[in-house]
N, C-alpha and C positions, 0 to 999 in steps of 0.2 A: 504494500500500500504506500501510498503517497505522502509524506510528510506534506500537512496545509499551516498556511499562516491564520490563524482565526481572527474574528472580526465581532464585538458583539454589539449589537442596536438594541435597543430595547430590550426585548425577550426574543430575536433572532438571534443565531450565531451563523454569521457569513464565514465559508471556508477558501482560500484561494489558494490551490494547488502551486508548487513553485514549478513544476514544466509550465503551468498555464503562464504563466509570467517570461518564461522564456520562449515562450511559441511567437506570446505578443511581441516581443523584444524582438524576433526572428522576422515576424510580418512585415512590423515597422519598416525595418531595414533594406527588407526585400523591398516592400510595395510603399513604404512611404506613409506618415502620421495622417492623411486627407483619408485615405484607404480604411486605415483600423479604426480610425473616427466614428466612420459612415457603418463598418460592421458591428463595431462594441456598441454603437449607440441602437441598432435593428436588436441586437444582441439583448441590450437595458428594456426595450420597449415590447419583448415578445413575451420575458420572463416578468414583466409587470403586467402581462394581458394575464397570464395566470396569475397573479398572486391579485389581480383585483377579481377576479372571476371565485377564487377560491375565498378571500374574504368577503364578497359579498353572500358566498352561499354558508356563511358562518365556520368557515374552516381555520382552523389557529396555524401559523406557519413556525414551524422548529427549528427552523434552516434552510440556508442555502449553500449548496457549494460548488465552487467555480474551478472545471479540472481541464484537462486536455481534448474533452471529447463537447464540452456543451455544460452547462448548467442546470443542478435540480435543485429544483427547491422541495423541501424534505417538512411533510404534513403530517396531519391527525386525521386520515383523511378517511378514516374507519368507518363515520355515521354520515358521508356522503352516499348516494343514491347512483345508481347505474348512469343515469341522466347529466346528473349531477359533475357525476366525475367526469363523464364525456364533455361538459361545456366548460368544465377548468380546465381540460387536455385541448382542447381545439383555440380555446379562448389566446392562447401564445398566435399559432399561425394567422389569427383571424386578425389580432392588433398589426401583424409584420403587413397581411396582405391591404388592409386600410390603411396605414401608414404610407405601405410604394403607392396608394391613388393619390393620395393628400400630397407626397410630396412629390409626385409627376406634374400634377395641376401646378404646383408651384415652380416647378422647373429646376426642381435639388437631382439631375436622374440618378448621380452616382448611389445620393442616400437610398432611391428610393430601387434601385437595383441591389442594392443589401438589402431592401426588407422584403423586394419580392423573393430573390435567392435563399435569401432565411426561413420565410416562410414556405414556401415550396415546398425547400429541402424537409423540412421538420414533416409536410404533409406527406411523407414517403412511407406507403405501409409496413417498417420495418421496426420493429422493437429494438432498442428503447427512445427510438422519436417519437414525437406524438402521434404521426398517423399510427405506427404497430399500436398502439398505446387504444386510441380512438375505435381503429378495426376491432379489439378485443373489445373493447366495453359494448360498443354498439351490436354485436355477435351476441355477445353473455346476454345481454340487457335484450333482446328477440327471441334467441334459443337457446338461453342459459351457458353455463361457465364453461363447459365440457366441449360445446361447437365454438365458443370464445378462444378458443384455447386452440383446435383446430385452427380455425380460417386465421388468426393473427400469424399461429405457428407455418403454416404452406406456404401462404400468400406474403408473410417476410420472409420467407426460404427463399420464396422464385424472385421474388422483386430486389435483392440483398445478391443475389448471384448475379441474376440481369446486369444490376448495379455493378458490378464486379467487374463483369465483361466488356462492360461499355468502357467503362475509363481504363483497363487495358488499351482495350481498341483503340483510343482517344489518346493515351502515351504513344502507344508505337506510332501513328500517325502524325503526332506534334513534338515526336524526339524527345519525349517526356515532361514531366513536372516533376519537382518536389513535395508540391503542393496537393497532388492527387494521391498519391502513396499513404498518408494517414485516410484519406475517404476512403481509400481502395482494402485497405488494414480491417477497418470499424465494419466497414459493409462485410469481408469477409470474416470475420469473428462472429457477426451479427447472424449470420447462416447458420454456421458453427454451432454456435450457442443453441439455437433453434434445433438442430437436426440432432446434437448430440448429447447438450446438455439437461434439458427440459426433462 
């Protein structure tokens, strides 16, 4: 596990992983302080569509922690509702995807191409993004936990491989990234996990 620097607010304790800090420090570099602005801030505004979606439906929040892979914020989320949980899991992509309108119309694109890409991305049926996340509750919450558990676990298998193949494809063709090697890592663990671990 990861040594984190801890943070506490209130009654939260924010965690931030020290790779996470060198990834940024790595981005910066690579791409330039306008760049990581425009992602940490889609970044700030997805993980506040959940945490208003989850306080408004009375949920107490225990933490958040910020590591290499994306940020969770860590609930009591025990006497939420099948429903419930679905519109604090969606409520993230839903502020990234209203964000990129609001700040197209404004003419910010770079901003608003982080929060469409963020948002997107997150809506990808693969656990632990919010679509695998979303595809499971909406499954349980239809046909119970047992098809929940199914349709999340195939449908992030195929889509998590797919994924896979593509940004190979996408390196050999563009002489590679750096940059695609950790997405290409998570998406193939993300299978992984599903086929072998569950």
């Amino acid at each position: 596990m990861e040594p984190t620097s801890t943070l506490s607010t209130m009654s939260t304790d924010i965690r931030i992983s020290p790779g996470f800090c060198l990834l940024v420090g790595w981005f910066a570099a690579i791409n330039g302080w306008q760049l990581l602005a425009a992602v940490l801030g889609a970044a700030a505004i997805h993980e506040a569509g959940h945490y208003a979606a989850l306080r408004l439906l009375g949920t107490r929040i225990l933490g958040l922690r910020i590591g290499l892979l994306g940020a969770v914020l860590e609930t009591d989320s025990t006497a939420l509702s099948y429903g419930g949980e679905l519109a604090a899991v969606l409520a993230g992509p839903v502020a990234n995807l209203l964000s990129a309108v609001v700040l197209t119309a404004l003419g910010l694109e770079m901003a608003a191409g982080a929060h469409l890409v963020l948002g997107a991305f997150n809506l990808l049926p693969v656990r632990p993004l919010d679509g695998g996340r979303a595809l499971y509750l909406a499954a349980a919450w239809l046909f119970g936990p047992a098809a929940g558990e199914r349709a999340a676990r195939w449908t992030g298998t195929a889509t998590a491989l797919g994924v896979v193949v593509c940004l190979e494809e996408l390196m050999r063709r563009t002489g590679g990234s750096l940059w695609l090697l950790p997405a290409m890592a998570g998406f193939f663990m993300a299978a992984w996990r599903e086929i072998f671990v569950k």
